[in-house]
C-alpha positions as CSV (number, residue, x, y, z in Angstrom):
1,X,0.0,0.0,0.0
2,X,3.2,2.3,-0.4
3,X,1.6,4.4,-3.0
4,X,-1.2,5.7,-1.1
5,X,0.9,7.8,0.8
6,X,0.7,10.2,-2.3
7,X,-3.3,11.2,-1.9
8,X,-2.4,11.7,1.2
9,X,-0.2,14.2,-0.1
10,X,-3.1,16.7,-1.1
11,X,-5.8,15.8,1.6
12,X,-8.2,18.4,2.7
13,X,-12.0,19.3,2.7
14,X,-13.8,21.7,0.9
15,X,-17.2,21.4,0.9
16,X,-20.1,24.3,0.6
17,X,-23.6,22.7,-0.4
18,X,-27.1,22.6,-0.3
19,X,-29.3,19.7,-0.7
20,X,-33.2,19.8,-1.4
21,X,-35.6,16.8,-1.8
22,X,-39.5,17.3,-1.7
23,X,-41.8,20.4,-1.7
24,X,-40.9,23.6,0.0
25,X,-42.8,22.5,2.9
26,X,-42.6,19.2,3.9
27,X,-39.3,18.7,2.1
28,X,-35.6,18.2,2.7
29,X,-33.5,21.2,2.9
30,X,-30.1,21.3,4.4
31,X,-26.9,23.8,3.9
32,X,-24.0,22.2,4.8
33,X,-20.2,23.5,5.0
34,X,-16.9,21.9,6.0
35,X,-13.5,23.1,5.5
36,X,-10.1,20.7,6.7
37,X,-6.9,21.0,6.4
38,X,-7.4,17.7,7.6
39,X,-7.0,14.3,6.2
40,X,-9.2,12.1,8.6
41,X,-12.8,13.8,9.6
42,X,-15.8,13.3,11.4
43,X,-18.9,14.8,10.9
44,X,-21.6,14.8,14.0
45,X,-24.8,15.5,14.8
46,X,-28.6,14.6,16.0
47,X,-30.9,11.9,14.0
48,X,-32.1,13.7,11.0
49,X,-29.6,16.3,10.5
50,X,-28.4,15.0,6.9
51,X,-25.2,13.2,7.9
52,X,-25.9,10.4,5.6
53,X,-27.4,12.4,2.7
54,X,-24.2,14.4,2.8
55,X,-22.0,11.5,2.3
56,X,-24.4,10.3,-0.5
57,X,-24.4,13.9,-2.2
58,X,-20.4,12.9,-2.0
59,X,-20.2,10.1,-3.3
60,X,-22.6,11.2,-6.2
61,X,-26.0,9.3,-4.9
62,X,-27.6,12.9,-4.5
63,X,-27.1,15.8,-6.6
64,X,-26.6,19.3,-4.8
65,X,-29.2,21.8,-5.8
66,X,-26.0,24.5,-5.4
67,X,-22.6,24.8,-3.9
68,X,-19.0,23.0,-4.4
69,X,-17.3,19.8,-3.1
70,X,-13.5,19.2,-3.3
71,X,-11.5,16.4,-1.4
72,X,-8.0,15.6,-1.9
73,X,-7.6,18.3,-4.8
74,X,-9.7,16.9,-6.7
75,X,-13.3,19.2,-7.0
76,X,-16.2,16.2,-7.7
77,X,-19.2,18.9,-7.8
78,X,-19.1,22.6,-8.8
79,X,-22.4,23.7,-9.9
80,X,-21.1,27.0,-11.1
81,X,-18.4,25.8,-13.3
82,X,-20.5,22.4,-14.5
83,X,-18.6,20.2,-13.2
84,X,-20.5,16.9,-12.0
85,X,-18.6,13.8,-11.5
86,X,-20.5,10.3,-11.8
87,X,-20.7,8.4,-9.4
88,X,-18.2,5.5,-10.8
89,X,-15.6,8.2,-11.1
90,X,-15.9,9.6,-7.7
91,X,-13.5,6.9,-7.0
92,X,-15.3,6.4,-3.3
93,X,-15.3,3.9,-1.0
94,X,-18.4,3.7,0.9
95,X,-18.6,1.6,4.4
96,X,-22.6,1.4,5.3
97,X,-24.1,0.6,8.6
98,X,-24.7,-2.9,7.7
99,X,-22.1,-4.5,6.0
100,X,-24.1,-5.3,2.7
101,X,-22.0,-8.5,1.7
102,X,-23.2,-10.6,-0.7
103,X,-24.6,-13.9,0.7
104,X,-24.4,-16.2,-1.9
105,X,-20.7,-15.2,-2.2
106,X,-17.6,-16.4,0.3
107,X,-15.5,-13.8,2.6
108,X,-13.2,-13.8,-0.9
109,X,-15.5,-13.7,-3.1
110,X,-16.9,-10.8,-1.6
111,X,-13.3,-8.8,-1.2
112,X,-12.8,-9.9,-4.6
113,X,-15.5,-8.0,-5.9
114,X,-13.7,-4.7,-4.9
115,X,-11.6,-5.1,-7.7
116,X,-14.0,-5.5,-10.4
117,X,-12.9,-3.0,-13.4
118,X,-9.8,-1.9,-11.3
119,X,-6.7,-2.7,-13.5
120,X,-3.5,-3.9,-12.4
121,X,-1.4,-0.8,-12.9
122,X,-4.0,1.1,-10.9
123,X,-3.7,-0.8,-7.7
124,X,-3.1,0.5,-4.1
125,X,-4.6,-2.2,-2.6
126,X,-3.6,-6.0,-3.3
127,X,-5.8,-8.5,-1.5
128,X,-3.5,-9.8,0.8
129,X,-2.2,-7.2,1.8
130,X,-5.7,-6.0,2.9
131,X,-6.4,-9.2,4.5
132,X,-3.2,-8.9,6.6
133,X,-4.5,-5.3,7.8
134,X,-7.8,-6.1,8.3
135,X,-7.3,-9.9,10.1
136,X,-9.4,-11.5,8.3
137,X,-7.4,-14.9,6.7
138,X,-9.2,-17.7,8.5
139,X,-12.3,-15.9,7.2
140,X,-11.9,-16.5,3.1
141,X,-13.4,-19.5,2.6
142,X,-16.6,-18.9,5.1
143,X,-19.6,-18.1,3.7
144,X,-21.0,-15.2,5.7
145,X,-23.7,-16.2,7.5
146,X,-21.6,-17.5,9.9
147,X,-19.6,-14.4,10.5
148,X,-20.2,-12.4,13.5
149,X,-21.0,-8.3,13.2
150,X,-17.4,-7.1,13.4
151,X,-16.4,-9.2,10.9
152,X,-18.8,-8.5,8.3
153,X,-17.6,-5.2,9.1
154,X,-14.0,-5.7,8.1
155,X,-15.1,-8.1,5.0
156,X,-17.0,-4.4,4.5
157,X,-14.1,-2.5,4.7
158,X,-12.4,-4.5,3.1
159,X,-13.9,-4.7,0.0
160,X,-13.9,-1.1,-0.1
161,X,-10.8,-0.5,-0.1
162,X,-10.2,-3.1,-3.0
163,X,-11.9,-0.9,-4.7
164,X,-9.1,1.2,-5.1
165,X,-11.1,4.5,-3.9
166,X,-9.1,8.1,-3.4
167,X,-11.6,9.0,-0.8
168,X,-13.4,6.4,2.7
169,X,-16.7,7.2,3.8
170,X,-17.4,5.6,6.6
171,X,-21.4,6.3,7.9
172,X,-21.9,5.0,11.3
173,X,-19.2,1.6,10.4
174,X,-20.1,0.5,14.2
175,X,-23.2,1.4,15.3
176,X,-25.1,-1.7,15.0
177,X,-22.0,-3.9,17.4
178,X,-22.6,-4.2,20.8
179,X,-20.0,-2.5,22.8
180,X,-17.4,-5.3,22.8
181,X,-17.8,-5.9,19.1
182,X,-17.3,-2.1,18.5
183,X,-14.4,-2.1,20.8
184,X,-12.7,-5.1,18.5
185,X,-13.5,-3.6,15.5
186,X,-12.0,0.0,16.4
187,X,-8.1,-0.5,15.8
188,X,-8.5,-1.9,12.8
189,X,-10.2,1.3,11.8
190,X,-7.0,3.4,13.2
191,X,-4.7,0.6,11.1
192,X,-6.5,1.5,8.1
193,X,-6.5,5.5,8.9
194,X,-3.0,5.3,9.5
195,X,-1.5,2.5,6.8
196,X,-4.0,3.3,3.8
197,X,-3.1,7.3,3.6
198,X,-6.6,8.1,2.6
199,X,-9.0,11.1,2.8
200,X,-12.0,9.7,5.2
201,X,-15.1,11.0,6.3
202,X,-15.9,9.0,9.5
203,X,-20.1,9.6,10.9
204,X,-20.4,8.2,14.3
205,X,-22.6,9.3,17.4
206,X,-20.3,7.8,19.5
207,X,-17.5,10.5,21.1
208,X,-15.5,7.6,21.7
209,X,-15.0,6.0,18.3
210,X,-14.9,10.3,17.1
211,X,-12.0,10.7,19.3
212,X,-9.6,7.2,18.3
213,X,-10.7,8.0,14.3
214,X,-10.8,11.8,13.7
215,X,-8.6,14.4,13.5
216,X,-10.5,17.1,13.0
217,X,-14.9,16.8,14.2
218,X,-17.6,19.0,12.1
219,X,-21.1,19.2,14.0
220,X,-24.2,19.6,11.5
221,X,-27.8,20.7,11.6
């Protein structure tokens, strides 16, 4: 994973949007603004402040009604100037509550998926290399019913990042663990903030998990 040192190289947050869905009044309307220097963030805030329909408007699921987002350099959205990035070349790796792994498929078949359409020359992320980060090498040939929250989780994770993304969402990663499961799954999360070099936007409710992840906190709503 040498070679992700180099988007770390250019991290920071630049974000100025605003997101509408529905009529003007029972509708969805939310400003939101975020500016880091920062490589590794977190944004906070109550149930129902738009923490998860900021990410998607990130990650191109949602298109801002006006505004800007830049991460890493790179600018993704820009409504004055055009500029609208699909979502497949966003380039994001998106962590969900639940783990969303495929059921049919084995824990290697799943992380193997990552790398669908990713060529060789492009590669940050090699599988075992992942697997070594992440823990998870007695797990590849289990199907994953049997697998317990946390490791869903880090077959999550990992799949993500075999994605090869320049940018790690990450919305709410532990909040449906108990608090053991949540306390096993946490340094791998600091392993991958620290080893993978990437830009992250970490959600969480928990100050706990906010305080081991983040570097730099932004409350909304």
């Amino acid at each position: 994973m040498n070679a992700a040192v180099s988007v770390a190289d250019n991290a920071g947050f630049d974000i100025d949007i605003e997101l509408r869905r529905g009529d003007a009044r029972s509708g969805f309307r939310r400003a939101f603004a975020i500016r880091s220097e920062r490589r590794v963030i977190a944004v906070v805030g109550d149930s129902g402040a738009g923490k998860t329909s900021l990410l998607h408007a990130i990650a191109g699921l949602l298109r801002p009604v006006r505004g800007r987002i830049a991460i890493a350099g790179e600018t993704l959205f820009d409504r004055e100037r055009r500029i609208d990035l699909p979502a497949h070349r966003r380039r994001i790796g998106y962590v969900f509550q639940d783990a969303r792994l495929f059921p049919h498929l084995d824990v290697r078949a799943n992380l193997l998926y990552g790398l669908r359409g990713a060529a060789a020359r492009e590669r940050r992320f090699e599988l075992d290399a992942i697997v070594e980060l992440l823990g998870i090498g007695h797990l590849l040939a289990r199907g994953t019913a049997g697998l317990s929250g946390g490791e869903m989780q880090r077959v999550a994770l990992g799949r993500a990042l075999l994605s090869q993304p320049r940018i790690l969402l990450l919305d709410e990663p532990l909040s449906m663990l108990d608090m053991n499961r949540r306390d096993e799954l946490l340094p791998y999360l600091q392993r991958v903030r620290e080893e993978s070099g990437l830009p992250m936007i970490y959600v969480s409710h928990y100050p706990e998990e906010v305080r081991r992840i983040a570097e730099d906190v932004h409350r909304i709503g």
